[in-house]
C-alpha positions as CSV (number, residue, x, y, z in Angstrom):
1,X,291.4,-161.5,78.8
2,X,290.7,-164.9,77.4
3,X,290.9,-167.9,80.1
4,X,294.0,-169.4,78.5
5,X,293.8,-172.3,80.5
6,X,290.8,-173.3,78.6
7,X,290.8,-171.8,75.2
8,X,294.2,-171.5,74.3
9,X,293.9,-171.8,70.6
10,X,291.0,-168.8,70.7
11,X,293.4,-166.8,73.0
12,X,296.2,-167.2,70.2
13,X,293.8,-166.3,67.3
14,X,292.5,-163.4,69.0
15,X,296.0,-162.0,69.5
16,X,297.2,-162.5,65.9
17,X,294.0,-160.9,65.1
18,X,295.3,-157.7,67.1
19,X,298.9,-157.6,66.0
20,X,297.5,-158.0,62.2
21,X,295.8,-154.5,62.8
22,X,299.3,-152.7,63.8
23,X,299.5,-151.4,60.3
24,X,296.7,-150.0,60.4
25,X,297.1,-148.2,63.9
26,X,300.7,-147.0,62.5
27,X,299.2,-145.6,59.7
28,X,296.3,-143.6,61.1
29,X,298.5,-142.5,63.9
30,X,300.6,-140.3,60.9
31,X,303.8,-140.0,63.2
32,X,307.0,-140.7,61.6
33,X,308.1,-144.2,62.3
34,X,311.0,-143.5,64.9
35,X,308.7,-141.2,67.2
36,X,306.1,-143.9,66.4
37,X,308.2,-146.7,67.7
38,X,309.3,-144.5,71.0
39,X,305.6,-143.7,72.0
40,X,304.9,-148.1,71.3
41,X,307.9,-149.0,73.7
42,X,307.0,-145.8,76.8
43,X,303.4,-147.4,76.8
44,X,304.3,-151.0,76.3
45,X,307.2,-150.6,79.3
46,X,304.3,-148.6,81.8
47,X,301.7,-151.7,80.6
48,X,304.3,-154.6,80.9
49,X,306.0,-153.3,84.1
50,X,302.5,-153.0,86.0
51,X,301.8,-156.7,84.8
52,X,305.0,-158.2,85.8
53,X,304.8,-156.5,89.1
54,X,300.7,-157.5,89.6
55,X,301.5,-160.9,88.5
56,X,304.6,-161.3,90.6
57,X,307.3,-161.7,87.9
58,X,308.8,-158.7,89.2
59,X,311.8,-158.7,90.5
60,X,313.2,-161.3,88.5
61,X,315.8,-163.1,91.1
62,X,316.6,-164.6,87.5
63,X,317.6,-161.6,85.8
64,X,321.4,-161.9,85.7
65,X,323.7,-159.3,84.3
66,X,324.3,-161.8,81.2
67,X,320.9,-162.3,80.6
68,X,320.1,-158.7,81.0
69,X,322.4,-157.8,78.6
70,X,321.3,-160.4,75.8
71,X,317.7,-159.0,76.5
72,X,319.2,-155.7,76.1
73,X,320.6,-156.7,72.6
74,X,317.1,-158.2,71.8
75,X,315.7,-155.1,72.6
76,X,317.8,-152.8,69.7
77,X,317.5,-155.3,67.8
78,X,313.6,-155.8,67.9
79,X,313.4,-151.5,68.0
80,X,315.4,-151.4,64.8
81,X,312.9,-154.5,63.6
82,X,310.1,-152.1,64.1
83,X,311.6,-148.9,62.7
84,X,312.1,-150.5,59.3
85,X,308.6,-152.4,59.2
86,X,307.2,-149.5,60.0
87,X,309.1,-147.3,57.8
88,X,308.3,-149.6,55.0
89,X,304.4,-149.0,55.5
90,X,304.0,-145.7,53.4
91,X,306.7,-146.6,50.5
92,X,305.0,-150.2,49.6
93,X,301.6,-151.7,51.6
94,X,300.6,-153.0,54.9
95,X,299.9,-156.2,53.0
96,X,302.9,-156.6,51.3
97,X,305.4,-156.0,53.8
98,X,303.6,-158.0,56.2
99,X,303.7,-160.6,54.6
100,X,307.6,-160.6,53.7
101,X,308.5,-159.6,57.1
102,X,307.4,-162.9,58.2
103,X,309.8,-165.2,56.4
104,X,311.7,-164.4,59.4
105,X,312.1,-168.2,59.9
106,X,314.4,-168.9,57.1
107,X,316.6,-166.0,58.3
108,X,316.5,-168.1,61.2
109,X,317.7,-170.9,59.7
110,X,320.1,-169.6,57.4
111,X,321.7,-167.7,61.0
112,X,322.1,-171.1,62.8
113,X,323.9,-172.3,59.7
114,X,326.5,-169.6,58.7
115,X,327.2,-169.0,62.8
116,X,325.8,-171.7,65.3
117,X,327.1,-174.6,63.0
118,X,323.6,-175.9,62.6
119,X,323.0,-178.3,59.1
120,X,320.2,-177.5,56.8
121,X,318.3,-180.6,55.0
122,X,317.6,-180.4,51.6
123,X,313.7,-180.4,52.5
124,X,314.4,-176.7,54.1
125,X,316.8,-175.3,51.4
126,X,313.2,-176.3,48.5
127,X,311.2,-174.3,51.2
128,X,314.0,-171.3,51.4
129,X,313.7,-171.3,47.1
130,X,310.3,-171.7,47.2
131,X,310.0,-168.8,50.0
132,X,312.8,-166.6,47.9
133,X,310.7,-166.7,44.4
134,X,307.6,-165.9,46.5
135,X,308.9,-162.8,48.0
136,X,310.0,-161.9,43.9
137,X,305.9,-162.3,43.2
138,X,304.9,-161.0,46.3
139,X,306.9,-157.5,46.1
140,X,305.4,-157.0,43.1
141,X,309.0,-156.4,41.0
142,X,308.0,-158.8,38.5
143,X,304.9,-160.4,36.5
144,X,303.4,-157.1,38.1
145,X,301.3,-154.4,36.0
146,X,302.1,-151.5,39.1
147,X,304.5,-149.2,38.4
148,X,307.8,-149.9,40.4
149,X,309.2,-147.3,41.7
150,X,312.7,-146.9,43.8
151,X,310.8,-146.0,46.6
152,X,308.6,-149.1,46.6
153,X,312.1,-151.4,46.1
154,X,313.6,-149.6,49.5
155,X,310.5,-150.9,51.1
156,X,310.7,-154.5,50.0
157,X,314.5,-154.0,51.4
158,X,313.1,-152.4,54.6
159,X,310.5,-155.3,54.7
160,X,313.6,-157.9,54.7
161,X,315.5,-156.1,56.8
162,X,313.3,-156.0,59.4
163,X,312.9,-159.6,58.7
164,X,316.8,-160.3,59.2
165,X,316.6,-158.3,62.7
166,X,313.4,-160.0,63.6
167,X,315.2,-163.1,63.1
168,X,318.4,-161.8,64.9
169,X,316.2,-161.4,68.4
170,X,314.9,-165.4,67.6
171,X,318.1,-166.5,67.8
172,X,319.3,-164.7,70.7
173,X,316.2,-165.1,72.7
174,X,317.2,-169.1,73.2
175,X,320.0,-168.1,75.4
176,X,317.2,-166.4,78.0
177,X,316.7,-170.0,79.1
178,X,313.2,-169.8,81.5
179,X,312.9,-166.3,81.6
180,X,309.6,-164.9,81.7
181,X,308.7,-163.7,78.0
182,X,306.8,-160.5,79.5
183,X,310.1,-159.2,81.8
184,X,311.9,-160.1,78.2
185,X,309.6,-157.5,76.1
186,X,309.3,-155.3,79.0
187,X,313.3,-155.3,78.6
188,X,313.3,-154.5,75.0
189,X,310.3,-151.6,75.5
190,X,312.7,-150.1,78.0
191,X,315.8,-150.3,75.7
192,X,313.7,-148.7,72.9
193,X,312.3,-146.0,74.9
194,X,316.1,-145.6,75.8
195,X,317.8,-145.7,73.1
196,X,315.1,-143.5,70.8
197,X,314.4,-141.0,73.1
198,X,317.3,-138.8,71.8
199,X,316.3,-139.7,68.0
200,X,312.8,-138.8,68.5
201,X,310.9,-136.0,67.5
202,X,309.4,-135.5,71.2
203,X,309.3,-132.1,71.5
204,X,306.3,-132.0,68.2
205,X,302.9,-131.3,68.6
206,X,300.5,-134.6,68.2
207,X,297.0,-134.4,67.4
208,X,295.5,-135.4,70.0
209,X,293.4,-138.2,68.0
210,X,297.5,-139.8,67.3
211,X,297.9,-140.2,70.9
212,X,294.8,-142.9,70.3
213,X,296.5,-144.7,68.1
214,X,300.3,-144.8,69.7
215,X,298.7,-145.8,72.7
216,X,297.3,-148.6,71.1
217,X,300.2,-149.6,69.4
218,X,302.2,-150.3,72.3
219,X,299.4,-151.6,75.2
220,X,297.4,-153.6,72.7
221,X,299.7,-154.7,70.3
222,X,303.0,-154.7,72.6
223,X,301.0,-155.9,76.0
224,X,298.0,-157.6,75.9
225,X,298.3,-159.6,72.5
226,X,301.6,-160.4,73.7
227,X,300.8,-161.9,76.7
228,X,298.1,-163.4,75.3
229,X,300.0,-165.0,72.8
230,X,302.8,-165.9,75.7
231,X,299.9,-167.3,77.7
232,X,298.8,-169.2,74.9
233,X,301.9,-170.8,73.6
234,X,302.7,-173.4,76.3
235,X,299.1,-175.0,76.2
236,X,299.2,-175.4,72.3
237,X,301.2,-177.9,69.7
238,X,303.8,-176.7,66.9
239,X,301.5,-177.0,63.9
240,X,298.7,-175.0,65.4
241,X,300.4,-172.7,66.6
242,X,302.1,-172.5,63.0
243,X,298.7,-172.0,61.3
244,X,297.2,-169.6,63.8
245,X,299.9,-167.5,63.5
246,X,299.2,-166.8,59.6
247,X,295.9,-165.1,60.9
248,X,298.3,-162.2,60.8
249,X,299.1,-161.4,57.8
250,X,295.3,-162.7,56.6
251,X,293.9,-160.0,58.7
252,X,296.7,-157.2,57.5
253,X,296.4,-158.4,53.9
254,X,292.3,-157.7,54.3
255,X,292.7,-154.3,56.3
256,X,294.9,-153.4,53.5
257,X,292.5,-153.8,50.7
258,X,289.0,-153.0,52.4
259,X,290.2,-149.9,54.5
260,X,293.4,-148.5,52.3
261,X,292.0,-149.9,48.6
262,X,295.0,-151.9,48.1
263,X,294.3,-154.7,46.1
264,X,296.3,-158.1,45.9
265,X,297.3,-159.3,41.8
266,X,297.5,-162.4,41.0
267,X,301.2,-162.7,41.2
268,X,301.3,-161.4,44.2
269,X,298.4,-163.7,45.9
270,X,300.2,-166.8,44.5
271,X,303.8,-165.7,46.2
272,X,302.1,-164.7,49.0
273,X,300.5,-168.2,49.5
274,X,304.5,-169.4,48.6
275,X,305.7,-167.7,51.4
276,X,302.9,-169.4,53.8
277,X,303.5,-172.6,52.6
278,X,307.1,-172.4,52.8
279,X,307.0,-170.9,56.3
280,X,304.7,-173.7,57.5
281,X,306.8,-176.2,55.3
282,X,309.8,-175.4,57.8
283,X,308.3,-174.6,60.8
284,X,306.4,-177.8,60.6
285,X,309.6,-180.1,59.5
286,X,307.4,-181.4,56.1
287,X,309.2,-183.1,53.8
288,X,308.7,-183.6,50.5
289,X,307.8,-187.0,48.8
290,X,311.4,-189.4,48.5
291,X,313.8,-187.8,51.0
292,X,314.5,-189.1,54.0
293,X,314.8,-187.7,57.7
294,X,318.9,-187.9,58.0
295,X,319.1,-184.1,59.1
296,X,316.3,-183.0,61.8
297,X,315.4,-179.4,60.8
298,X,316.6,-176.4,62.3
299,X,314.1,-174.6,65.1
């Protein structure tokens, strides 16, 4: 892998490079999603658990039962995340569901608000409009000359609620205090293999160029691009790591129209780049000209 130590910011791009292809893997795989997401979290657990245990994070003397069981609830809730996103794939795009299943930061937001008591400026509640009308142009419901059809609507619902999950695990991740963020995925991988292994469709015959693909998904998008991108993180400031991490979507909104002939509208593009702006606009803390700095902004 990429020295971290002394290209951290290559290290991160290089990661969001891989998770933008996921789409792409999930789709040539051709296995429903739940089956798809099982197969991610059996090879992301045998990749994550020889990791931790080469690089010594295993056991955890850490690990306590009530961190264990948060990481637990992290874990359903990121398998669920990736059931839905996934799920979403075949009924809208890769592009556009990408790109609405990451304005998981205002969910974020609007969580600490209604049950952590957090305040909310009124810098982040223009960026949570702006974000909100983007999604509108980005789903392609309105100022659109596709067809809309029920199923595409379910997917921009699946694309939200995947979002709202997404979110969910962000929240409850701040209570793992210093855990090692590898032993906290391998968690999760191991709850999903757990808790879908009754729901998937095991027993079916894969082509054998699927198991390719599934393999892929879960050691190079669930291992090494996330320990890349754990490796990364501590070595790098907030705003670049806000901006690197819209290579994803980028590189999903170009595998979308150069491999799948998907092309982006106008409306679409311009809610699209709403979104971005109004997830770096919170992430970032910007402000906007004439308001003052009473209420720092939620993380």
């Amino acid at each position: 892998m990429t020295d971290t130590s002394r290209f951290p910011a290559l290290t991160l791009a290089v990661a969001m490079m891989i998770a933008g292809t996921v789409g792409a893997f999930v789709t040539e795989a051709g296995v429903d999603p739940i089956t798809t997401v099982f197969w991610r979290c059996v090879f992301a657990t045998l990749f994550l658990g020889a990791w931790c245990l080469l690089r010594g994070y295993l056991p955890d003397p850490g690990l306590s039962r009530a961190r264990l069981l948060r990481a637990a609830i992290c874990g359903v809730c990121m398998v669920l995340s990736w059931v839905v996103f996934f799920a979403g794939f075949a009924r809208t795009s890769i592009a556009v569901m990408t790109i609405i299943y990451h304005i998981q930061p205002f969910f974020v937001v609007l969580i600490g608000v209604a049950f952590l008591q957090e305040r909310v400026n009124a810098d982040q509640i223009i960026w949570m409009v702006l974000a909100f009308v983007g999604v509108v142009l980005a789903s392609g419901l309105v100022a659109s000359s596709t067809a809309i059809t029920t199923t595409w609507a379910v997917g921009i619902l699946m694309a939200l609620g995947g979002a709202v999950l997404y979110a969910i695990v962000t929240v409850l991740a701040k209570g793992l205090g210093e855990q090692r963020p590898e032993v906290t995925v391998l968690c999760q991988a191991v709850v999903g293999a757990v808790m879908l292994a009754p729901l998937a469709n095991i027993s079916a015959i894969i082509p054998a160029a699927s198991w390719g693909w599934l393999a892929g998904i879960g050691v190079l998008h669930t291992g090494i691009a996330y320990v890349m991108m754990f490796s990364a993180y501590p070595r790098l400031s907030t705003p670049v790591i806000g901006v690197l991490t819209f290579i994803y979507p980028v590189v999903a909104i170009l595998i979308d129209w150069a491999i799948y002939q998907h092309p982006i509208g106008l409306p679409q593009a311009i809610g699209m780049i709403m979104i971005a702006a109004a997830t770096l606009g919170v992430r970032l803390g910007w402000r906007f000209p004439g308001r003052t700095a009473s209420v720092s902004p939620a993380e």
